[in-house]
LOLUMKOL-871633 format. One record per residue: residue in one letter; x, z, y of N, C-alpha, C, O in turn. Coordinates in steps of 0.05 Angstrom, whole numbers, padded with zeros to 5 digits, always signed. Atoms other than C-alpha are relative to their C-alpha. Layout:
N
AXZYXZYXZYXZY/...
***
This chain:
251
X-00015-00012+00021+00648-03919+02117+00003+00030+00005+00015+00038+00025/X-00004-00025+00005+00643-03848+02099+00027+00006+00011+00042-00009+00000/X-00019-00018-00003+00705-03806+02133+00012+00014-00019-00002+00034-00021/X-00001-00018+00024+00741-03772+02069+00012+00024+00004+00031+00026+00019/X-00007-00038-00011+00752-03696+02074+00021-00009-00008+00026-00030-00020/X-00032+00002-00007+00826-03675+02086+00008+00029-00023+00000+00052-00024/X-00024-00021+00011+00872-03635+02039+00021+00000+00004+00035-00019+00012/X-00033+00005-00002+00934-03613+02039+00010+00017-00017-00004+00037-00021/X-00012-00007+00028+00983-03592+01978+00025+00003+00011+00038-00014+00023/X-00031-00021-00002+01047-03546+01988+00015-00009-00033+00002-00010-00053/X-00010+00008+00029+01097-03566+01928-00016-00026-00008-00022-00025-00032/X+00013+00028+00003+01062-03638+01926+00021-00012-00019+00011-00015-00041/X-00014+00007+00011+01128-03666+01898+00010-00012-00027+00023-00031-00036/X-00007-00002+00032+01125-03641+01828-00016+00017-00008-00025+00034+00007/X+00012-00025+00013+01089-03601+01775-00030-00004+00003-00045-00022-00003/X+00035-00007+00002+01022-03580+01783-00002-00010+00032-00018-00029+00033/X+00006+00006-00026+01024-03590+01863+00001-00047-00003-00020-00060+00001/X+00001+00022+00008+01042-03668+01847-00025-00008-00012-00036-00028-00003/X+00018+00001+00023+00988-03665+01793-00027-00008+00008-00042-00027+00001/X+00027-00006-00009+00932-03643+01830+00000-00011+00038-00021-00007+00051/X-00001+00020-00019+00948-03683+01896-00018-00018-00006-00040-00023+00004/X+00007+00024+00001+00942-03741+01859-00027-00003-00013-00038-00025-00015/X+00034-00015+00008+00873-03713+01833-00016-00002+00025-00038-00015+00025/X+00017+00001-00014+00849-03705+01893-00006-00032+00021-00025-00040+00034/X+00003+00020-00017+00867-03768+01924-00020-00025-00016-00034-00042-00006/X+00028+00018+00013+00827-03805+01863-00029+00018+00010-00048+00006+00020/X+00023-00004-00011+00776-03766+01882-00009-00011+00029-00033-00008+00032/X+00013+00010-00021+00765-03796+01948+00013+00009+00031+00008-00001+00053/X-00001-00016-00018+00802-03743+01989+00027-00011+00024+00047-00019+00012/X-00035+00008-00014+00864-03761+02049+00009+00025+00003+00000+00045+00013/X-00012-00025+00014+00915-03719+02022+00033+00000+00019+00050-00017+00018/X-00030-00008-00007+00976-03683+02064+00015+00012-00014+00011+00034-00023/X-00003-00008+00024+01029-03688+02020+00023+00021+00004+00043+00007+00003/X-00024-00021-00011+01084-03623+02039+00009+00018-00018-00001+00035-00033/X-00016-00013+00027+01144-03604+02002+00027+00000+00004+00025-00005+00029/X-00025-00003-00019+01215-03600+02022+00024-00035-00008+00042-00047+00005/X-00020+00029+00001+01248-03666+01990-00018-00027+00005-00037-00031-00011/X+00011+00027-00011+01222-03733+02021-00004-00019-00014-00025-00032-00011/X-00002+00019+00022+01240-03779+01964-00026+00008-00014-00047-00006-00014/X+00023-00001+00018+01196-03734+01914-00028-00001+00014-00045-00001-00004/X+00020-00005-00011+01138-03730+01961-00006-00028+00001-00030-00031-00001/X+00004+00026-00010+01145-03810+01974-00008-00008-00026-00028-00021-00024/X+00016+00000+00025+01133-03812+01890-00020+00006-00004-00037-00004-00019/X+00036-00010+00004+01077-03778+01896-00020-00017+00000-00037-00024-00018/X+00014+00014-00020+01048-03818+01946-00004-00029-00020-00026-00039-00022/X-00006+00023+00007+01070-03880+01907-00021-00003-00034-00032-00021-00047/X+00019+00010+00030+01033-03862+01841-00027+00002+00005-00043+00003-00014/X+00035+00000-00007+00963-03860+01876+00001-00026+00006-00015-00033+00023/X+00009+00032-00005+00970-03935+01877-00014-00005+00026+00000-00004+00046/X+00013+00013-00024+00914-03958+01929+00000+00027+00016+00014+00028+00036/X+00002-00025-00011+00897-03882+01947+00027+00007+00019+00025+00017+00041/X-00021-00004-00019+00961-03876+01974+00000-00008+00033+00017-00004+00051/X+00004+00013-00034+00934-03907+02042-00006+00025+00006-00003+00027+00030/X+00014-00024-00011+00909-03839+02050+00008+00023-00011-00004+00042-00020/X-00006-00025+00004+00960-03796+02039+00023-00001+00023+00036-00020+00032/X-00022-00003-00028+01005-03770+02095+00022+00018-00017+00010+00036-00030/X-00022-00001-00003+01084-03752+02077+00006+00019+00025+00007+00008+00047/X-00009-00010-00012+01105-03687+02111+00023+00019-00010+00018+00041-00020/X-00015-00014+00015+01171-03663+02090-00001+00028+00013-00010+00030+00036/X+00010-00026-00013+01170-03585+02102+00006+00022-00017-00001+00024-00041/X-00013-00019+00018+01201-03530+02081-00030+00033+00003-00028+00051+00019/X+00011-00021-00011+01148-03477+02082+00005+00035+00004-00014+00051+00004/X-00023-00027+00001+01203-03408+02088-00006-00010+00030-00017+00009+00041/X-00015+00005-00032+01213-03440+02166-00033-00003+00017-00041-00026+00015/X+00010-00004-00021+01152-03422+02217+00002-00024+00021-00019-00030+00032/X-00002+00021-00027+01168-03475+02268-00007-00032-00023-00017-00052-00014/X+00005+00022+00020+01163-03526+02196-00034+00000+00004-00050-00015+00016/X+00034-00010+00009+01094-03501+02181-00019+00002+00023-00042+00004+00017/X+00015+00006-00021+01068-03506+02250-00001-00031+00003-00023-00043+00002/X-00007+00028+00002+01094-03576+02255-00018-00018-00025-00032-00037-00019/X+00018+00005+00029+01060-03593+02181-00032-00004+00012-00047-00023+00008/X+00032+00004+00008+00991-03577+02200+00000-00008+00033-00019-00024+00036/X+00011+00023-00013+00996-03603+02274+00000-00035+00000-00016-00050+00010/X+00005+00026+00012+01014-03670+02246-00031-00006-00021-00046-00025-00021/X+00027+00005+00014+00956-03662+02199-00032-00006+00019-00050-00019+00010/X+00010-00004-00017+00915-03650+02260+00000-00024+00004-00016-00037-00010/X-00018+00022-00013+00949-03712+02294-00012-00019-00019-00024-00036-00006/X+00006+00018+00015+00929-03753+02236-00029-00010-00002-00041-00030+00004/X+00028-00001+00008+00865-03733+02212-00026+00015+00022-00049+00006+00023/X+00017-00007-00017+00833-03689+02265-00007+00035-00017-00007+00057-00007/X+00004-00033+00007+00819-03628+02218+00008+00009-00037+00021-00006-00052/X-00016-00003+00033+00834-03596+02142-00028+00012-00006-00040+00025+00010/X+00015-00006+00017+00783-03586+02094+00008+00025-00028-00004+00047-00032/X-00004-00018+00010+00820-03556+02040+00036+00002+00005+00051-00015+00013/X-00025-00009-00001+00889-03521+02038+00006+00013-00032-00005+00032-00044/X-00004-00015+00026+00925-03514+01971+00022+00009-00004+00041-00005-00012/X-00034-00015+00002+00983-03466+01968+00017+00002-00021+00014+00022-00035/X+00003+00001+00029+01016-03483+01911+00033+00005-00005+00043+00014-00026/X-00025-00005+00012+01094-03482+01924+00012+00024-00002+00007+00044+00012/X-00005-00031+00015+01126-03428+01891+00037-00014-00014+00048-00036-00014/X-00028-00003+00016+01197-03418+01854+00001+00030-00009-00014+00049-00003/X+00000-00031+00019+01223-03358+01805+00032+00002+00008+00042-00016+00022/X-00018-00005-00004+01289-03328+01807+00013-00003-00036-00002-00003-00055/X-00016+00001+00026+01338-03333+01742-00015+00023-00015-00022+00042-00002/X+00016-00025+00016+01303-03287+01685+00017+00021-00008+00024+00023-00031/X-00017-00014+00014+01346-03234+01684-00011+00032+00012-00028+00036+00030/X+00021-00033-00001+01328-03152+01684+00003+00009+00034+00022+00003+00049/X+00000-00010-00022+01312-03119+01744+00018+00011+00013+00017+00009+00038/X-00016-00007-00011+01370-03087+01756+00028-00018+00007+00045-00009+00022/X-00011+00027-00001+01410-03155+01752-00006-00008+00019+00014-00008+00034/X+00015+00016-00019+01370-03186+01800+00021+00004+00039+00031+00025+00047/X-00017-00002-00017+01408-03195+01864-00027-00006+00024-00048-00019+00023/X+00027+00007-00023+01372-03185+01938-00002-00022+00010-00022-00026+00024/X+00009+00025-00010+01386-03259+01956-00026-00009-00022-00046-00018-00012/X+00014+00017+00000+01347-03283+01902-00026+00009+00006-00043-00005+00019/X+00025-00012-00015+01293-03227+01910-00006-00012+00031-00029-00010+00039/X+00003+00008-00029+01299-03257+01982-00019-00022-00007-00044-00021-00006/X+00015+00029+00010+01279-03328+01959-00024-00006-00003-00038-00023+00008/X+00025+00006+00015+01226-03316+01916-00016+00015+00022-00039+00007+00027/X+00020-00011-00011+01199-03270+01961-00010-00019+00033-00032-00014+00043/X+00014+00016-00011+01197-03328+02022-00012-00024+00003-00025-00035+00021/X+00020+00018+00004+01175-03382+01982-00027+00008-00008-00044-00009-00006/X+00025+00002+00014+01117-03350+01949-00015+00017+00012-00039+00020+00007/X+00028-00020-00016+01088-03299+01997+00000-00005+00026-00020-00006+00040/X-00009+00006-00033+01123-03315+02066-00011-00028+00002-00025-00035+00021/X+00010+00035+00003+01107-03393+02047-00030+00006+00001-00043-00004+00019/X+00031+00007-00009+01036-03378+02039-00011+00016+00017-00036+00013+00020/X+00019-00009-00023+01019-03335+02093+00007-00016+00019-00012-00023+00034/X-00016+00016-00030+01061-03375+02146-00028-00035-00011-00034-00053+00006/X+00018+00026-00008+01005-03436+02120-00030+00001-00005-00049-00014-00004/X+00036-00008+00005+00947-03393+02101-00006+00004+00035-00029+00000+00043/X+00003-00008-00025+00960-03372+02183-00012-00025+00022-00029-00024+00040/X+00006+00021-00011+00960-03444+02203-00028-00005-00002-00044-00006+00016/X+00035+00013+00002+00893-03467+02167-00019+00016+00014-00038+00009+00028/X+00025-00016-00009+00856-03414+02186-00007-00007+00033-00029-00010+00043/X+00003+00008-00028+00878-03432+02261-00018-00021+00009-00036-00017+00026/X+00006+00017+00000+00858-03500+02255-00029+00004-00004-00045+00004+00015/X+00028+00002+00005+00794-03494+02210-00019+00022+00018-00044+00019+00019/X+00023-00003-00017+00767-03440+02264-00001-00014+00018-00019-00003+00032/X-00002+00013-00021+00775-03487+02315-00012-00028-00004-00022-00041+00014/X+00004+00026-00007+00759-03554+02284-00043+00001+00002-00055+00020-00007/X+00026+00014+00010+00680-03584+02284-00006-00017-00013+00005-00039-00008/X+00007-00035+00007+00646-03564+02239+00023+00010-00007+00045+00001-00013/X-00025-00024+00002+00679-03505+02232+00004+00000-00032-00010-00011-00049/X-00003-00015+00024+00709-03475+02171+00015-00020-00016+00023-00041-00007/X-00022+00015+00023+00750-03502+02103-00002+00021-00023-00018+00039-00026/X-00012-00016+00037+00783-03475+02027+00015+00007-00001+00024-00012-00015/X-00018-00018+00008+00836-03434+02020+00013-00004-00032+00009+00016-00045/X-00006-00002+00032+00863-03448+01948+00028+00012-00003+00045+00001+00010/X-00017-00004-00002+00918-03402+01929+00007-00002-00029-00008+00006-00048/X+00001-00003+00035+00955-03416+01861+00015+00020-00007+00039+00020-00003/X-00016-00029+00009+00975-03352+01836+00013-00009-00034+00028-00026-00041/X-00012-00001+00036+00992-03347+01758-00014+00027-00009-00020+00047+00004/X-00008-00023+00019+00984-03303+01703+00003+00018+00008-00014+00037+00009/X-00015-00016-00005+01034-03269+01727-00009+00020+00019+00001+00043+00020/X+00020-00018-00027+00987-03241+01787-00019+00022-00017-00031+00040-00006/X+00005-00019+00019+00964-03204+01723+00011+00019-00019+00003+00041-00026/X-00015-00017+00020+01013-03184+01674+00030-00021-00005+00034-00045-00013/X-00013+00018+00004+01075-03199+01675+00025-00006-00028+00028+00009-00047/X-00020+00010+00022+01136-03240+01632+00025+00030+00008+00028+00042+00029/X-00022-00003-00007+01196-03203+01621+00027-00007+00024+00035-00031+00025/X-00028+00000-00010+01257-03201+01664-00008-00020+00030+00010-00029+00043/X+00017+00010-00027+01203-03235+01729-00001+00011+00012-00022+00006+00024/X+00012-00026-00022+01204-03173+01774-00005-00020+00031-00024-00017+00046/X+00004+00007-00018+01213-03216+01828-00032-00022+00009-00053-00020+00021/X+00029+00019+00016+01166-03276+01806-00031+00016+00004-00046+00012+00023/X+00016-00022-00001+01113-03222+01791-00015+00016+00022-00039+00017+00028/X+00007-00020-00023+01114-03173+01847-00015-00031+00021-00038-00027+00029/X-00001+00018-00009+01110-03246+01884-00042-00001+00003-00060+00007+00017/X+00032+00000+00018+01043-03263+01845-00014+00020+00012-00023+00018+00035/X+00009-00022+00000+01019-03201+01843-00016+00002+00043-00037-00008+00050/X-00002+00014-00037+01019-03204+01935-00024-00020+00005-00045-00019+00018/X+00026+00017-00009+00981-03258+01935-00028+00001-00008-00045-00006+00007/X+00025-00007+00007+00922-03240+01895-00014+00026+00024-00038+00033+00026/X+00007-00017-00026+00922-03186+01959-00015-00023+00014-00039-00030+00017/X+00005+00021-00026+00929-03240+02006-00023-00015-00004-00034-00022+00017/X+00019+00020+00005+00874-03286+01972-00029+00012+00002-00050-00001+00002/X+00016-00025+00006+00831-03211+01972-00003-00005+00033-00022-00019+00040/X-00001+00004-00034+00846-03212+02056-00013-00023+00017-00030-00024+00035/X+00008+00030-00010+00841-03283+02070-00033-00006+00001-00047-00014+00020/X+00033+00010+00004+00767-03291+02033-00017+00020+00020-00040+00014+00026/X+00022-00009-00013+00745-03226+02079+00003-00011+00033-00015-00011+00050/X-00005+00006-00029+00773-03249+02142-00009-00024+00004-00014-00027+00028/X+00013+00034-00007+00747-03326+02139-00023+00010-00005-00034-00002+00013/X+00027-00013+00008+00683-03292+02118-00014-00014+00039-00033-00029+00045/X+00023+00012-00028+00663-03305+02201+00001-00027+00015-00014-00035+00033/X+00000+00023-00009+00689-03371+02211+00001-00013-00028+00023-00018-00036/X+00009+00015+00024+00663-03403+02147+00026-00018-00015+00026-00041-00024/X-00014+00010+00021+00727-03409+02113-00001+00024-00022-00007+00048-00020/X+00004-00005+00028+00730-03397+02036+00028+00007-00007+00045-00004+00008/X-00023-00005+00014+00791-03369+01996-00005+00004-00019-00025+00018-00024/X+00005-00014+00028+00800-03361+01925+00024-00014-00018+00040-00031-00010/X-00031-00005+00012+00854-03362+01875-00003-00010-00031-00023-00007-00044/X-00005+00016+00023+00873-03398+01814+00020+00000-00025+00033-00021-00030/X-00029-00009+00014+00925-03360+01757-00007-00023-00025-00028-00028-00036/X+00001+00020+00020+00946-03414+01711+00023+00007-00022+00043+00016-00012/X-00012-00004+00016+00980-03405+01645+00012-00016-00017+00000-00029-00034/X-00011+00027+00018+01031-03450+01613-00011-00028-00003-00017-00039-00024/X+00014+00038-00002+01004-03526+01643+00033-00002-00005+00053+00011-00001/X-00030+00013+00011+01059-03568+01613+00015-00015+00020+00017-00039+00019/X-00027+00010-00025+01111-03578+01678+00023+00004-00007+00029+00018-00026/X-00027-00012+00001+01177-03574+01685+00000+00028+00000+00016+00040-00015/X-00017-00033+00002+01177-03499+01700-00011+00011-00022-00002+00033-00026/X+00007-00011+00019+01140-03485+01643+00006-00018-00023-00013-00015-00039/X+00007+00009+00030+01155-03528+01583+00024+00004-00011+00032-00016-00022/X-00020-00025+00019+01214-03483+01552-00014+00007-00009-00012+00004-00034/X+00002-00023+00018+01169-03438+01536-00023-00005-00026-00037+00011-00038/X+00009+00020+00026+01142-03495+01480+00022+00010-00021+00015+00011-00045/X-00028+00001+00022+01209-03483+01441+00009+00039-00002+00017+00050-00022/X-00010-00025-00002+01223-03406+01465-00005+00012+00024+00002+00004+00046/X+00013-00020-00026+01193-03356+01510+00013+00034-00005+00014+00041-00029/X-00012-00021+00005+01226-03286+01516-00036+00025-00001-00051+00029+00018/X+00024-00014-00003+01165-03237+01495+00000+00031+00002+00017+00046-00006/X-00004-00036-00008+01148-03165+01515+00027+00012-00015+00048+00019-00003/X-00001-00014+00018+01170-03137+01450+00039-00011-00003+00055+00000-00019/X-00033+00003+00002+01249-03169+01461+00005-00025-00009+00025-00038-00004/X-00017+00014+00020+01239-03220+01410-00016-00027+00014-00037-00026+00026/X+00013+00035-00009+01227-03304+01429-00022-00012-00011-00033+00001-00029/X+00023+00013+00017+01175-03343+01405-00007-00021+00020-00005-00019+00044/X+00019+00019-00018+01137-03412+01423-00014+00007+00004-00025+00025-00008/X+00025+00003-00013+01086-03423+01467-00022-00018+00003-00016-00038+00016/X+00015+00026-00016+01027-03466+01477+00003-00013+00019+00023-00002+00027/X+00006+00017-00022+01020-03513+01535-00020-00011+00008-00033-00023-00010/X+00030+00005-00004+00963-03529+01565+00003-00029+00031+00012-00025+00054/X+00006+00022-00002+00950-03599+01588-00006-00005+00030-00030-00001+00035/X+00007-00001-00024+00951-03611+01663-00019-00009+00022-00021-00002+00046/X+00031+00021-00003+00890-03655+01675-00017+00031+00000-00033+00033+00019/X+00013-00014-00008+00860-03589+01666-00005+00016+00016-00027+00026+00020/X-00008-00014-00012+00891-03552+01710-00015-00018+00031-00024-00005+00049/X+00007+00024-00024+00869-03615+01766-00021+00005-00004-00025+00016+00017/X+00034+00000+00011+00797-03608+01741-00013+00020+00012-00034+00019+00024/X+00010-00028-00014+00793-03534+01760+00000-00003+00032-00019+00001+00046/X+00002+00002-00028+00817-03548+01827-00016-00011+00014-00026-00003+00035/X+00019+00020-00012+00780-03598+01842-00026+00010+00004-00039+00006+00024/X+00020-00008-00003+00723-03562+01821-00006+00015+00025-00026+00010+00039/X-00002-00014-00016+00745-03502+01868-00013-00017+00023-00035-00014+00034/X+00003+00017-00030+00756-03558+01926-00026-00006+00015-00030-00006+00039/X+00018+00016+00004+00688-03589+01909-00029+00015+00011-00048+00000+00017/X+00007-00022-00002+00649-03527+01925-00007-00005+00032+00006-00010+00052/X+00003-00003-00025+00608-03523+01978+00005+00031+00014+00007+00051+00001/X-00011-00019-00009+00627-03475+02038-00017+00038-00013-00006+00059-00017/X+00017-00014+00003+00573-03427+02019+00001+00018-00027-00010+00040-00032/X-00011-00009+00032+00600-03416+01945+00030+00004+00006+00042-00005+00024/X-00028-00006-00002+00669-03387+01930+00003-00005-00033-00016-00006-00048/X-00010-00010+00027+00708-03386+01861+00023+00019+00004+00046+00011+00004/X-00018-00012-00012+00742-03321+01880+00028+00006-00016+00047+00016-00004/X-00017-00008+00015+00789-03312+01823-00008-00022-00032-00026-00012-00045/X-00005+00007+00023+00796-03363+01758+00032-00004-00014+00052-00014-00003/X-00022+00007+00018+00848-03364+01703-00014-00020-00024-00034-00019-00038/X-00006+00016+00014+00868-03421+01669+00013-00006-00023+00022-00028-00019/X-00026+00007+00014+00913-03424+01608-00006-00013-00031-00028-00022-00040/X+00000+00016+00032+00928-03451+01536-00008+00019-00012+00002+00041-00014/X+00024-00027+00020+00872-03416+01493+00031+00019-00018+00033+00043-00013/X-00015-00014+00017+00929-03392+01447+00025+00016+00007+00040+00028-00009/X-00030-00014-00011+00986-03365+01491-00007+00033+00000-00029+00043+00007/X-00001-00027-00002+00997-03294+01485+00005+00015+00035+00023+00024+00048/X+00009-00013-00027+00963-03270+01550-00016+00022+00001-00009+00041+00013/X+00024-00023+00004+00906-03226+01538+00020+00024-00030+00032+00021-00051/X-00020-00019+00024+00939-03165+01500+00032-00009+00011+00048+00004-00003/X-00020-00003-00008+01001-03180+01531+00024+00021+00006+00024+00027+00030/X-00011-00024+00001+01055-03126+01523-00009+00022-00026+00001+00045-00028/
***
C-alpha cells in the first residue's frame, strides 16, 4: 500500500480550513488537523467518514511558539515528514475606522495572521529540510485583501498585505531545499466570516450593498490543485473569487 503524502491545515475547524482539509483527505492525503478548539477539530475529523483514519487531531493555538513546535513534532511523531503545509488560520478585528481600532485588537490580528504563519512557515521549513526526500508546499491563504482593501480592515489588510511578503521570502529561501511556496487570495467563499456580505457589505464609496459568494468546493479545488503540483512547479500567486463581487476596480 502506497504511503499517502502528509498535510497539515491551520484553522482546520471551520470555514475554508475545515473545507479544504476535508478535500484533501478525500483525496488520499493523512491530514494534520490544527486549530485551537478540540471539539471543532474532532468535527472535522468526523465528516471525512472512513478518511478520518488518517487524520491526526492537534489542538494548537498558533500565536504560542512552544504550541507550534509541539504541532509539527507530533506530525513528525506520527507520520515521519510534511508534504504540504496550509496556513490558513486567520481572524479580523471589529470593522471599525482606523482611528477606532484599539492596539489589543491590532495586537490579535497581527499574531494570528502573520506571527501564526511565520511561527509554522518556520517549523515546515525545519522539518521538510531535514526530512527524506527533501523538500514540501508552503500554501499561504492570503485574501483579496493582500490586494485592495475593504473599508474600516486596517488591521485585517496590513495583516494580508505581510504575507504576500512572506509568501515572496519563503518561495526564495526554499528555493535550495526544494520547498515550494505560493499563495492563494480568495474572495467571498461562502463561510461564516464571509456570508454577511450576501445581505450587506460596507463599500469604498460609504454606501452597503450585496455581495456574491462564491461556492467553496472551489476554493478546495484550487488548493488541491496548488498541493497537487509537483515540487518543480509553483502556483506563486492565484486569486479566487465570485466572478461578480466588486474586486477589480475596487475603490
Amino acid at each position: 500500500m502506497q504511503t499517502p503524502r502528509v498535510a497539515l491545515v491551520t484553522g482546520a475547524g471551520s470555514g475554508i480550513g475545515r473545507a479544504v482539509a476535508l478535500g484533501l483527505l478525500g483525496a488520499g492525503y493523512a491530514v494534520v488537523l490544527a486549530g485551537r478548539r478540540r471539539e471543532r477539530l474532532e468535527e472535522t475529523a468526523s465528516a471525512a467518514g472512513e478518511a478520518a483514519s488518517r487524520a491526526l487531531v492537534v489542538p494548537t493555538d498558533v500565536r504560542d511558539d512552544d504550541a507550534v513546535r509541539r504541532l509539527f513534532d507530533e506530525t513528525r511523531a506520527a507520520f515521519g515528514r510534511l508534504d504540504v503545509l496550509f496556513n490558513n488560520a486567520g481572524t479580523s478585528a471589529t470593522g471599525v475606522p482606523i482611528d477606532e481600532l484599539t492596539v489589543e485588537q491590532w495586537r490579535t490580528v497581527v499574531d494570528v495572521n502573520l506571527t501564526g504563519v511565520f511561527l509554522c512557515t518556520q517549523q515546515a521549513i525545519r522539518l521538510m529540510k531535514a526530512q527524506q526526500p527533501r523538500g514540501g508546499r508552503i500554501i499561504n491563504n492570503g485574501s483579496i485583501s493582500a490586494q485592495v482593501p475593504r473599508p474600516n480592515s486596517a488591521a485585517y489588510a496590513a495583516t494580508k498585505h505581510a504575507i504576500t511578503g512572506l509568501t515572496k521570502a519563503t518561495s526564495l529561501e526554499g528555493r535550495a531545499f526544494d520547498v515550494a511556496c505560493g499563495q492563494i487570495d480568495i474572495g467571498n467563499a461562502a463561510t461564516g466570516m464571509a456570508v454577511g456580505f450576501a445581505t450587506e457589505a460596507l463599500q469604498a464609496g460609504g454606501q452597503k450593498a450585496a455581495e456574491p459568494l462564491l461556492d467553496v468546493r472551489y476554493v478546495v479545488d484550487a488548493v488541491l490543485y496548488m498541493a497537487g503540483l509537483p515540487l518543480e512547479a509553483n502556483v506563486q500567486f492565484m486569486t479566487v473569487l465570485a466572478t461578480k463581487m466588486p474586486f477589480v476596480g475596487r475603490g
